[in-house]
C-alpha positions as CSV (number, residue, x, y, z in Angstrom):
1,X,-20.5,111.6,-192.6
2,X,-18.7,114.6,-194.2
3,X,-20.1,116.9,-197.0
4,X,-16.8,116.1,-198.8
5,X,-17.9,112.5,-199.0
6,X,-21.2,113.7,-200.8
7,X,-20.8,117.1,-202.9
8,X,-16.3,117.4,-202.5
9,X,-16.5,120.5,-204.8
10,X,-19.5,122.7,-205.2
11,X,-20.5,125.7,-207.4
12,X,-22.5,127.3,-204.0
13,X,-22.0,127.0,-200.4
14,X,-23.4,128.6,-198.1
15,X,-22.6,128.4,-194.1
16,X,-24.3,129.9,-191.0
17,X,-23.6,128.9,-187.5
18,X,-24.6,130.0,-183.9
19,X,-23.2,128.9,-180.0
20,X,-26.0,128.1,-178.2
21,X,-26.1,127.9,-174.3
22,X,-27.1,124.3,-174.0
23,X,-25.3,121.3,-173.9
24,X,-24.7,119.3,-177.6
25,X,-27.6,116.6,-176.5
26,X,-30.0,119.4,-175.7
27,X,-29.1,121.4,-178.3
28,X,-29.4,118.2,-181.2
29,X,-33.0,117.4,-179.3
30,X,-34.0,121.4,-179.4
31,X,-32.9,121.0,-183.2
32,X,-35.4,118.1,-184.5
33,X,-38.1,119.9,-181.9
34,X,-37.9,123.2,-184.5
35,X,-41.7,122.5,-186.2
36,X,-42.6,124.2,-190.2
37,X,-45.3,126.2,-187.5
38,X,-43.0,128.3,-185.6
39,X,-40.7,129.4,-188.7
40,X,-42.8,132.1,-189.9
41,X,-40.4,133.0,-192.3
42,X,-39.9,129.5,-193.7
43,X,-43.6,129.2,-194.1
44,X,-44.1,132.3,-196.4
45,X,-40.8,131.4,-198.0
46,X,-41.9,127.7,-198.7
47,X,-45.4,128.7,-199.6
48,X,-44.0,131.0,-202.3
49,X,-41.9,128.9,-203.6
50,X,-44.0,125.6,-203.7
51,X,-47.3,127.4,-204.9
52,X,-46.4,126.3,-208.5
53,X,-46.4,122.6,-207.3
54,X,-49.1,122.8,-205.2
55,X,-51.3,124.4,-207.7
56,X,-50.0,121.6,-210.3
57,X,-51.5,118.7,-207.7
58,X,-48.2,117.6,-207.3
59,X,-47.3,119.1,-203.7
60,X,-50.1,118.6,-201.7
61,X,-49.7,118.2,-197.8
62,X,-45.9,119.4,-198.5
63,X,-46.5,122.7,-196.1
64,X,-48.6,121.2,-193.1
65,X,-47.4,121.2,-189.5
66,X,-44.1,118.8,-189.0
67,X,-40.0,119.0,-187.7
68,X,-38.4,121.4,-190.2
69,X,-36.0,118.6,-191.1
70,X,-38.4,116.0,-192.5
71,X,-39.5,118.8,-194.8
72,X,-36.3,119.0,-196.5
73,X,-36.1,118.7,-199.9
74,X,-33.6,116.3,-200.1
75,X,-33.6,113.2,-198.1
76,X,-31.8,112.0,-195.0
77,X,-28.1,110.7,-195.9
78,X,-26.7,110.2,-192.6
79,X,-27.2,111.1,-188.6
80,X,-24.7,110.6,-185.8
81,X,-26.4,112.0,-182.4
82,X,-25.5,114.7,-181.1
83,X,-23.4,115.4,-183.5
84,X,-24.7,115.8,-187.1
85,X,-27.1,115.2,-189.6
86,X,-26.6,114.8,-193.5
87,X,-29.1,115.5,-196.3
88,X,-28.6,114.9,-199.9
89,X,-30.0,114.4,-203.4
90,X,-30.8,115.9,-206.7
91,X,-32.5,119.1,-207.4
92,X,-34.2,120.7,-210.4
93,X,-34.8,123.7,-208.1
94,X,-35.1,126.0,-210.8
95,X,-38.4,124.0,-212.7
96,X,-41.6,125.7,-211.3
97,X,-42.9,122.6,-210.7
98,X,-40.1,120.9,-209.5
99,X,-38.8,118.9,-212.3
100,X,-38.6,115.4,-212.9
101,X,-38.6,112.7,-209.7
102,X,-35.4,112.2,-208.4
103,X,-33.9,109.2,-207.7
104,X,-33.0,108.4,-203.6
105,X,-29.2,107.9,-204.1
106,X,-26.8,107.1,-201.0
107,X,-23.2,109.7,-200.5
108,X,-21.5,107.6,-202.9
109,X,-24.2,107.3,-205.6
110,X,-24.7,110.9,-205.2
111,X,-21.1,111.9,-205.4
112,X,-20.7,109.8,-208.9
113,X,-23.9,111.0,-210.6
114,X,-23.5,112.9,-213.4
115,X,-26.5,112.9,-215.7
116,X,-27.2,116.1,-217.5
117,X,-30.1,118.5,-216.0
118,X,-29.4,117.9,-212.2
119,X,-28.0,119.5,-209.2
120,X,-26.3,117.6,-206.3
121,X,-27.3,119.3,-203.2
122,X,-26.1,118.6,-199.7
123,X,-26.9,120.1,-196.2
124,X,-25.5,119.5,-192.8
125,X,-26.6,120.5,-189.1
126,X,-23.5,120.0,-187.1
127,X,-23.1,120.1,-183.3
128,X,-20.2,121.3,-181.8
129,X,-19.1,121.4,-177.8
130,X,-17.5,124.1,-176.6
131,X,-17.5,127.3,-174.6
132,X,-19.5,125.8,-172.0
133,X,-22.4,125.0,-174.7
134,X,-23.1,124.3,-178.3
135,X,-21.7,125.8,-182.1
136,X,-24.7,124.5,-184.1
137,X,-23.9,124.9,-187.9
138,X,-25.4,124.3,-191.6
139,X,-23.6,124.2,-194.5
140,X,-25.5,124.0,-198.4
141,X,-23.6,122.7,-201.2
142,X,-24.6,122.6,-204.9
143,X,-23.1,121.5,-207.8
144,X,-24.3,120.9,-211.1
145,X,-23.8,118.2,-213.3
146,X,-23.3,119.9,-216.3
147,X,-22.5,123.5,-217.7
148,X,-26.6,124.0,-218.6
149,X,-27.5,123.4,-215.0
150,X,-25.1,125.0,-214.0
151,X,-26.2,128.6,-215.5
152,X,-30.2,127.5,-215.0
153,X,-29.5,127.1,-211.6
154,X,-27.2,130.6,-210.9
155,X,-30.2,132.4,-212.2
156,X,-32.3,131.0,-209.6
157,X,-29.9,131.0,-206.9
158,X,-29.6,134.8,-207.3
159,X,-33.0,135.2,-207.0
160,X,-33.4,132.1,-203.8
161,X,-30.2,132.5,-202.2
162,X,-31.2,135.7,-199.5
163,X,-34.4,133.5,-198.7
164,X,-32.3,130.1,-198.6
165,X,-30.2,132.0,-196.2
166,X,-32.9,133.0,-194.2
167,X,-34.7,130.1,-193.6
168,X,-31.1,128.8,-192.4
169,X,-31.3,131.3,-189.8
170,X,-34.6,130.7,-188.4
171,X,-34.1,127.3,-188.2
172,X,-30.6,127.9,-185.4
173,X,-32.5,130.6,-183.4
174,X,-35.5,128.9,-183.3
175,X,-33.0,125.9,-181.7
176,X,-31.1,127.8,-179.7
177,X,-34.2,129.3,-178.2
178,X,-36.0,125.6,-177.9
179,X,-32.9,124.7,-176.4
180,X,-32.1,127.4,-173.8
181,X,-36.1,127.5,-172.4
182,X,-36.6,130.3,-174.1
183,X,-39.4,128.5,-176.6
184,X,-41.1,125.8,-176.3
């Protein structure tokens, strides 16, 4: 699955990539291994973040221990080993405690909703061979579905963006280390 079949024209993308010396299947293993416990910068990030839903009861048990990508905030769309995986869903990113439950929506669902007060958000971890190893890459797409969102959600995206970015970061090294020996 393609980000284009899920959110084809965004109001923010981001992108981040790094080649890893590992082989795609090592590499897509050392990518689910990545634990919330050895992304110390994901940790305080998400802790600051989610304190407001925590405190409200709403978020508790959202930080402990697990794989970085069943922590997501958005669901699991698609995943094609060792190639890529696909999360997507809707987002009130910008509502200290979250906003309102969001319905679990599949690409095409997701692609078509337009309901007032949302984001679409969709992430990718892409595998790619070459160079004698591994170009793992995430992409982050957001787009709002409608002109309120839209400016509700640039105010908070200036302020979440860096840390977004970040976390993005943390996640490849701490693969490419998990998949080159270099952590276990």
């Amino acid at each position: 699955m393609e980000l284009d079949e899920v959110v084809p024209r965004a109001d923010h993308v981001t992108r981040q990539s790094r080649w890893i010396a590992a082989e795609p299947a090592a590499a897509w293993d050392a990518l689910h291994g990545v634990r919330l416990s050895g992304l110390p910068v994901t940790l305080a990030l998400s802790a600051a973040r989610f304190l407001p839903v925590v405190l409200s009861g709403r978020g508790l048990g959202q930080l402990h221990d697990r794989p970085f990508l069943d922590a997501l905030p958005v669901p699991l769309l698609a995943s094609d080993p060792p190639s890529s995986v696909v999360f997507g869903g809707l987002l009130q990113p910008w509502r200290l405690t979250g906003g309102e439950p969001a319905p679990e929506l599949d690409a095409a669902a997701l692609r078509a909703w337009d309901a007032p007060g949302w984001v679409a958000v969709a992430m990718d971890f892409r595998l790619t061979p070459g160079g004698g190893g591994t170009r793992l890459s995430s992409q982050t797409r957001v787009a709002a579905t409608d002109d309120a969102s839209r400016r509700r959600f640039a105010r908070y995206w200036r302020v979440v963006r860096p840390g977004s970015s970040a976390v993005r970061w943390e996640v490849l090294t701490a693969a490419e280390l998990r998949a080159t020996g270099r952590l276990r």
